[in-house]
N, C-alpha and C positions, 0 to 999 in steps of 0.2 A: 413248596406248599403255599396255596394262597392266604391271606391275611384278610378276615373281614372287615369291610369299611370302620364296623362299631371296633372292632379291637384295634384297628392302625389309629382310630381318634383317639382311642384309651391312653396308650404306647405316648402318644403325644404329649398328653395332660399328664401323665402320672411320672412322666422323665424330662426332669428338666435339666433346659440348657443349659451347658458348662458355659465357663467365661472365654473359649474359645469360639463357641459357637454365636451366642450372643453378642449383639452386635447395633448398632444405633442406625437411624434412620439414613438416609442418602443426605449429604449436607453439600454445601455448595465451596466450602476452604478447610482446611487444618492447618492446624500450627504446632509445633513442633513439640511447647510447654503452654499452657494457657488457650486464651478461644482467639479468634481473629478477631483485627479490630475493626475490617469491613463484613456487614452483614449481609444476610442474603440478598437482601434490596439493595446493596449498594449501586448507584448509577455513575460512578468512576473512581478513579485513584486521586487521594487530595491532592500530591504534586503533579496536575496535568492539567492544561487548559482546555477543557470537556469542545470549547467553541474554538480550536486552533485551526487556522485555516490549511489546508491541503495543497500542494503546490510542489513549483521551483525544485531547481537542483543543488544539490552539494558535494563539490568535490573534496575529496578527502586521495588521503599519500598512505604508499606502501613503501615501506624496505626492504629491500631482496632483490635476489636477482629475476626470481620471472616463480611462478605458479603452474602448476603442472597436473591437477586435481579439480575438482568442483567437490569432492565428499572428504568432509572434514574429520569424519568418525573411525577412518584406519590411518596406522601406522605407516604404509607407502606413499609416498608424494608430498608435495610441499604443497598445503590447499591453498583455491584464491582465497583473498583478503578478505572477510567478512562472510565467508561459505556458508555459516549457520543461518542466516539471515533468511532464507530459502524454507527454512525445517522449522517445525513449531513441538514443546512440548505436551503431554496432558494434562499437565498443570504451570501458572509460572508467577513468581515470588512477588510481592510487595517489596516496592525499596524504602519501608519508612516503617518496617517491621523486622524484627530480629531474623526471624524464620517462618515466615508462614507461605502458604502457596493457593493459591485460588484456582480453578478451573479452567482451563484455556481449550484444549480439544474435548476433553472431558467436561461434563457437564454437571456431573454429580460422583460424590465418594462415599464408598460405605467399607465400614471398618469396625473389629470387636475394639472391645474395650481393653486389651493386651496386644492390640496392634500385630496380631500374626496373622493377616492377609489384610489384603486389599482389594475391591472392586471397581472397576471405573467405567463410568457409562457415559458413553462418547454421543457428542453431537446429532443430531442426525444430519444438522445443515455443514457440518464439517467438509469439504473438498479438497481434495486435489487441484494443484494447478491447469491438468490436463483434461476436468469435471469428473473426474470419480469419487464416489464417497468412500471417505476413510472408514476401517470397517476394523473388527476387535483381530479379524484377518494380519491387517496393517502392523498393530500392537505386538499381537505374539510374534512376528517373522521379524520387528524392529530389535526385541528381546532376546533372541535367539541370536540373529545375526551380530546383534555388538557383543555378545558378552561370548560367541565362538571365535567373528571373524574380525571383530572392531580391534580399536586401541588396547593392549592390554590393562589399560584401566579399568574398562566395562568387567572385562573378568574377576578382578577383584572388587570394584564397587558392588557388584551382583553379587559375589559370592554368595551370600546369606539368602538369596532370592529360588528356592527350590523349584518353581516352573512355574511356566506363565500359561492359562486357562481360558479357551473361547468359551463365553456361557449362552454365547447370545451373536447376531450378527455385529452390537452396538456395545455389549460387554462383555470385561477382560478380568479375569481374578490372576495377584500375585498370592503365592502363598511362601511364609516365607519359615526358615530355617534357623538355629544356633543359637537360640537362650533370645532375650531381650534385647529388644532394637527400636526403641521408638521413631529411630528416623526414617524408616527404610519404606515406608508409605510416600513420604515427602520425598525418597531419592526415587521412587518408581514416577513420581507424577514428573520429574526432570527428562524421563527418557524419551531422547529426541524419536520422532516417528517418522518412518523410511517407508518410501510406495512397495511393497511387498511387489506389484504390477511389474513396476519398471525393473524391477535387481535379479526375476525370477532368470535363470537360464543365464547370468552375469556372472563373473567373478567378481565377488563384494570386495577383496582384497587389491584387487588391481586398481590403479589410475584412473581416472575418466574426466574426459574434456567434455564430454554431452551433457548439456544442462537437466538435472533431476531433475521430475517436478516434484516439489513441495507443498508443503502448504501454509506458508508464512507470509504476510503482508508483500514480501517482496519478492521476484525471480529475475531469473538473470536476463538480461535484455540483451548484450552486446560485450562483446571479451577479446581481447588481443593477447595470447602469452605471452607474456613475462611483460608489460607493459600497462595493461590497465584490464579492467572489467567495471561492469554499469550494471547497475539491477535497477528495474523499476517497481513502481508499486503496482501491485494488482487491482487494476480497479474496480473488477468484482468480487473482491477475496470475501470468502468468507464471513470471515471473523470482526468485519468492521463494526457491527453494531453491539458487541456484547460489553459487559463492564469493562474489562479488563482491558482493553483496546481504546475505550473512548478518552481523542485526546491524543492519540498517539500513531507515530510512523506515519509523521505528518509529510515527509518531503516526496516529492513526485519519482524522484531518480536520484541515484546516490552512486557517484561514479569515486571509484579508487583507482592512480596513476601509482606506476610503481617505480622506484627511484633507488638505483644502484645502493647509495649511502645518506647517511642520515644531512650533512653538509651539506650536499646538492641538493636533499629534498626542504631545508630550511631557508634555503637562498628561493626556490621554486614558492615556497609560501609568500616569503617577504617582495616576490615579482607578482602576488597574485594568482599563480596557477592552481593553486584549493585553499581552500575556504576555511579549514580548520585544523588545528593542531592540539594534542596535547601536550606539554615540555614535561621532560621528565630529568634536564639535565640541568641544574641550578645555575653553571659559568652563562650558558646560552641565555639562560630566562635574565639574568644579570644584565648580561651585555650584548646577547649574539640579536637584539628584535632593533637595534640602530641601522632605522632605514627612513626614505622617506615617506614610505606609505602609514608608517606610524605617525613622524611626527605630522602628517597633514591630516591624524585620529582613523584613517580610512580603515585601519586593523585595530582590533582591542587585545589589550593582555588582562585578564582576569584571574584573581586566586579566588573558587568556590569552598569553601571551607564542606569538611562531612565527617561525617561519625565513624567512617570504617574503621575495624581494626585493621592495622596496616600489615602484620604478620613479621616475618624473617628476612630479611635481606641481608648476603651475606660471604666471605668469602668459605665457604662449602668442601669440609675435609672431603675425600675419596679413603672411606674405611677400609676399602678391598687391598689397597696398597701397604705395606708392609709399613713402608716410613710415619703412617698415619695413626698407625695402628696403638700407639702408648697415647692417653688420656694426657700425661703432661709434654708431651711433644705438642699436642697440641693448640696445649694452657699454653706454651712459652711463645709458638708463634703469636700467640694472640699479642704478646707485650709490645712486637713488631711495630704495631698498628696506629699511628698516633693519628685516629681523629679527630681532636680538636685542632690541630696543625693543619689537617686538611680540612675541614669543615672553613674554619678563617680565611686561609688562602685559595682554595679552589670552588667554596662552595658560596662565597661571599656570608658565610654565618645561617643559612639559611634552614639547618637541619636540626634536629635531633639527635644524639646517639640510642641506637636501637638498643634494649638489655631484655627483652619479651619476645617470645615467640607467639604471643599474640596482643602484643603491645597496645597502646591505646584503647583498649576493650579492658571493663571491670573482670576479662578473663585473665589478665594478667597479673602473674605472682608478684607478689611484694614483701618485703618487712621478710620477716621469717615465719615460717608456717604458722596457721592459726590452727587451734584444737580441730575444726571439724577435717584440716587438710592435713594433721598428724594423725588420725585416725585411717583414713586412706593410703598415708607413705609409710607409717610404722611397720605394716607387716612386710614391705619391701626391705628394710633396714639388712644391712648388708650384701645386698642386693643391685643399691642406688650407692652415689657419692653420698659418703658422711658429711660435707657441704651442706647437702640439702637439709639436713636439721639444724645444721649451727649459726648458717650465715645467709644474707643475702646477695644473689647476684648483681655483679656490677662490673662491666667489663673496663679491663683494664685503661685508666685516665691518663691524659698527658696538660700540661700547661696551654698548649699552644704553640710554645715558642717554639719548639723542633728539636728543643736538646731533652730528648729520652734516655738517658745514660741510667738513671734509676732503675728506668723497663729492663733495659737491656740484661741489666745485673743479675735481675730475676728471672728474664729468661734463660740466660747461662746456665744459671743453679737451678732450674726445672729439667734442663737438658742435660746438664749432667748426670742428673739423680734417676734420668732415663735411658744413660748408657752410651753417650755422647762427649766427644773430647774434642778439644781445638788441637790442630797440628798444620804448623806452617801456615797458618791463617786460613785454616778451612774445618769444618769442624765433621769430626770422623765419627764414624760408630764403631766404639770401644771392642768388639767383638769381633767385626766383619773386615773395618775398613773401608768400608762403603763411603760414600761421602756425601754431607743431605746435597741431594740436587731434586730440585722437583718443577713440572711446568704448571703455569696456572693458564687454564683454557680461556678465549675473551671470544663474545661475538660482534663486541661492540668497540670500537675503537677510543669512545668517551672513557672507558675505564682506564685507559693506555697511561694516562695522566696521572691518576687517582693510584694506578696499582707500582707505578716503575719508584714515587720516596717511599713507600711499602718494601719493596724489593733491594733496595738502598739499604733500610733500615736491617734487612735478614742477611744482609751481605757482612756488616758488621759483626754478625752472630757467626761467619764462616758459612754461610746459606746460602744457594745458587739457587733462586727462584726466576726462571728464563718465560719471561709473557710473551704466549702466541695469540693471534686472531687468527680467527677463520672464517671464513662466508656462510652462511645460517644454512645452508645444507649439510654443512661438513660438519659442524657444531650441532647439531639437532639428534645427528646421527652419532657421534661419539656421545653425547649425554645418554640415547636411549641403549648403546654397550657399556655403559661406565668407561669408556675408554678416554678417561682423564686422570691427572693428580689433583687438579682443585680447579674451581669452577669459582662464580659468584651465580651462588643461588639467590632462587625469592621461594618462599611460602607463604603466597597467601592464606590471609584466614578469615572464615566466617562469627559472626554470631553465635551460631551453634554448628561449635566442630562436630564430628561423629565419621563417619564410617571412611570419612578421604584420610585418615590420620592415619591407617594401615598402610595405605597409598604412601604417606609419608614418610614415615617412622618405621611401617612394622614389619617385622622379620620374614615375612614370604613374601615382601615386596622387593627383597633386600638383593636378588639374584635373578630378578624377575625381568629383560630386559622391558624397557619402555615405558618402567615403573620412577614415580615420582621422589622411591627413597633412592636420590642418586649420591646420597652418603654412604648407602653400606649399615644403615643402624642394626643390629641383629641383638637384642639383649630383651630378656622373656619378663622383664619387668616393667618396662615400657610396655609392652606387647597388653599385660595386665593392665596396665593404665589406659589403654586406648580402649579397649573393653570395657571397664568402667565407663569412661566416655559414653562412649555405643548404647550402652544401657542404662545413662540416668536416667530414673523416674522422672523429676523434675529442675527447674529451673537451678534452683540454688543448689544443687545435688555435682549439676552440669559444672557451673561456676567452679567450687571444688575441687572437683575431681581435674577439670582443665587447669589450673593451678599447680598439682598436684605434678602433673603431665610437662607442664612447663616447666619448673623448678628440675627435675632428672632432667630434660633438655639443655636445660643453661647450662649445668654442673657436668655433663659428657661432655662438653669442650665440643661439641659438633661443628661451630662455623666458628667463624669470625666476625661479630657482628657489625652489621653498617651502622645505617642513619634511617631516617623515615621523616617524613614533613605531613601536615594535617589537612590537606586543601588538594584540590585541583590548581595546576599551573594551566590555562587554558587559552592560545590566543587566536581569533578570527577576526576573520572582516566583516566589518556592519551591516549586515545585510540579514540579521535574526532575530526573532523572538523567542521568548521562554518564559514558562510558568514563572510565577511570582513568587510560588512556593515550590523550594527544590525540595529533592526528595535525599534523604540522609543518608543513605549506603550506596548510591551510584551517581554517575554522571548524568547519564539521561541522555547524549545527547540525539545521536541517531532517534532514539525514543521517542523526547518530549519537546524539543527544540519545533522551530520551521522557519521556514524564509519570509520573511515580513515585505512583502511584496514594493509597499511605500518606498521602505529603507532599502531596500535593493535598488529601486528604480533614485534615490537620493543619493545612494556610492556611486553606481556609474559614472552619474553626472559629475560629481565629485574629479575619478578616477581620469573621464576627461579632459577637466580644469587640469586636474593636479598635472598632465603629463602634456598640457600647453598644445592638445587639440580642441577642435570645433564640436 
């Protein structure tokens, strides 16, 4: 039956809009808790030089054996070095902001005031590499495709994401699912955009050496397997005149050489052959940069100080494995561990001991719970470690000096009290017989150092802990089967955790291959907490509750904690410039950097002299 004009206007005024339908106008950023701090007029990012000149190249180093992909976003193949670099998101973050995200293909966001959809309305000067306009086409086939055929990540980070919506050639509606989420607008403006064009009648799942077009500042220019690849900038891209750009992805061509092992490729720096490195290994930053291109100044070594939380780093139970499986089995290897002994002698001092799983960030639990974060852990009580009400974590200390006989005591007497005997100098499980033997997986050979008085010290305890390496294919791929007994993990962490913390911690990620819980954590009290998470209203809610989140962490005995340092270790050759003002949660460098033509053309000369030609 029809509806007359006068009664559908009536219908309108006389029923009003719920808080899901209502909705604020089109705005140009969100942020997570609070407004953003750049306004819709903003004319660039404060840490970026708006006037950086364009130019020159920078070679940069890869580790691996060779690259076998151009698409970063599945589970098969080893992608090349810097593959995203090609693909842009619909929104992308401020690094001098907790969590906020600005407009980048997208132009505008419209969203209710309870955050259960989203709209984004793209570009219209947006393109492709190859000149097609990116279209709301593009968006739905990039949504569909990662979260069927992508990394199994996409599947769970979408989870909450009930279906993506063409409204228009130019807009896209998410709408989303499962109680309160306020982040999940801010995770849809993340999702990288895929030429719907080029993958149609393709297996998304397969390999590919053919350069996608993109549509990001840069494409691939030139690529050798397993040896090097070069992107240039695109000189008509897009995106060069909008805010969020200006200032940035200054360098002409950005070539990556790829170098078996990390030694060879440190000796390749200290000869010159690329331009920048980051150290991430304290004995090298110490001692391994003695050469003569240093002392003749021709390279810099620089520490940048920043604000991230540093997250987890750590040696990484394997819950799935039976020996791992008792809580104080894996308090007592912790007593193993003496890092102050190694921090002195292998790290020249230069660390911290890690005791937060989001350490450095005022997200980090401390002291013993405060009233607002016992009202959140109380109803878990018996649930969680009784730890978590009484004490503060603090992972087990040593002097330095190397004699841990104290540790050792206590690890005995955790081990026993979990079913474990010494016989013949080896320690048995009182029941089976068994005998602890476990391997610890390495991809890195720098650990080889760091884990064998580790392994010295479990030997004492009657503990066969046997370190293997393996080549980052073979190791990539036993991490995404859990097919290890201990690893050393990292968990990075954000600002504002939220929905990757499933990915972490939580129990459907726990059996999920290619999932980021490659502990095994499966306990529905976590699972509550991450939830929590997921859905604080606000700021100080968030704080809390991630406290809250962290304390159950420390006290399951999950890892082993490392170390963490607060800076960039950073060393190149003089040949750059950069902002004045750095930006607080990233590097920048590919970013904000560029080649200062002058000082290029002043190292040469240099370089030259120093090697006593004309």
């Amino acid at each position: 039956m029809r509806v007359t004009a006068l009664l559908a206007t009536l219908l309108v005024v006389l029923s009003p809009l719920s808080a899901t339908d209502a909705h604020s106008a089109p705005v140009h950023a969100i942020a997570m808790h609070g407004t953003p701090k750049y306004g819709p007029d903003f004319k660039h990012f404060d840490y970026v030089n708006p006037d950086a000149p364009k130019g020159g190249t920078v070679r940069l180093s890869a580790v691996g054996d060779t690259f076998d992909t151009f698409n970063p976003y599945t589970l098969k193949g080893v992608p090349a070095a810097a593959a995203t670099l090609v693909f842009e998101t619909l929104m992308t973050g401020s690094y001098d902001e907790a969590f906020t995200e600005y407009g980048l293909l997208a132009e505008s966001i419209e969203m209710p005031e309870d955050r259960s959809w989203v709209i984004f309305t793209l570009r219209e000067q947006a393109r492709w590499h190859d000149g097609n306009p990116v279209t709301a086409d593009d968006v739905v086939f990039s949504f569909n495709t990662l979260k069927n055929d992508g990394q199994p990540f996409f599947r769970f980070y979408y989870a909450n994401v009930d279906k993506a919506e063409k409204l228009g050639s130019r807009q896209v509606k998410f709408s989303f699912s499962g109680g309160e989420n306020r982040e999940l607008p801010l995770i849809m403006g993340q999702l990288p955009i895929l030429p719907k064009h080029f993958f149609e009648g393709r297996d998304f799942t397969k390999t590919i050496l053919e350069p996608i077009p993109g549509t990001g500042p840069y494409k691939i220019k030139s690529f050798e397997s397993g040896r090097s690849i070069t992107y240039e900038r695109v000189l008509d891209y897009w995106g060069r005149g909008i805010p969020v750009n200006r200032g940035r992805y200054n360098f002409d061509v950005i070539r990556f050489d790829y170098y078996r092992d990390a030694t060879v490729a440190l000796e390749a720096f200290k000869s010159g052959e690329y331009d920048f490195r980051q150290e991430n290994t304290a004995k090298i930053w110490a001692t391994g940069y003695d050469s003569p291109g240093r002392k003749e100044g021709l390279y810099k070594l620089e520490n940048i100080p920043n604000e991230l939380p540093t997250g987890m780093q750590g040696y990484a139970f394997n819950l799935r494995k039976d020996i791992f499986k008792d809580a104080k089995v894996r308090q007592a290897l912790a007593y193993a561990f003496d890092f102050a002994w190694t921090n002195k002698n292998l790290f020249y001092g230069q660390y911290t001991r890690t005791a937060s799983y989001f350490s450095n960030s005022e997200l980090a639990a401390h002291g013993l719970p405060s009233p607002e974060e016992l009202k959140i852990l109380e109803p878990l009580k018996g649930q969680i470690p009784n730890e978590v009400f009484t004490q503060e974590y603090d992972p087990p200390s040593t002097d330095g000096s190397g004699n841990i006989r104290r540790n050792l005591r206590t690890a005995r007497r955790l081990l026993q009290e979990a079913g474990w005997e010494i016989k013949s100098g080896k320690l048995i499980n009182g029941q089976t017989g068994a005998p602890f033997a476990f391997e610890l997986l390495l991809v890195s050979p720098a650990f080889e150092r760091i884990s064998l008085p580790f392994a010295k010290n479990l030997e004492r305890l009657g503990i066969d802990m046997r370190i293997r390496t393996v080549d980052t294919s073979q190791y990539i791929k036993r991490l995404e089967t859990f097919d290890f007994d201990m690893v050393v993990g990292g968990f990075g962490q954000s600002l504002n955790p939220g929905n990757e913390q499933r990915d972490f911690w939580g129990s459907d990620a726990a059996n999920r291959p290619g999932s980021r819980n490659i502990i095994g954590i499966m306990d529905p009290a976590i699972d509550k907490l991450i939830d929590l998470i997921i859905s604080a209203p606000d700021r100080e809610s968030l704080i809390m509750r991630t406290r809250a989140l962290d304390r159950a962490l420390q006290w399951g005995h999950y890892m082993i904690p490392h170390w963490h340092i607060q800076n960039y270790r950073v060393a190149y050759w003089d040949k750059f410039g950069k902002p004045k003002t750095a930006p607080k949660y990233a590097l920048g460098f590919t970013d904000n950097w560029w080649v200062d033509r002058e000082r290029e053309a002043k190292l040469e000369t240099r370089k030259r002299l120093a090697s006593g030609s004309n």
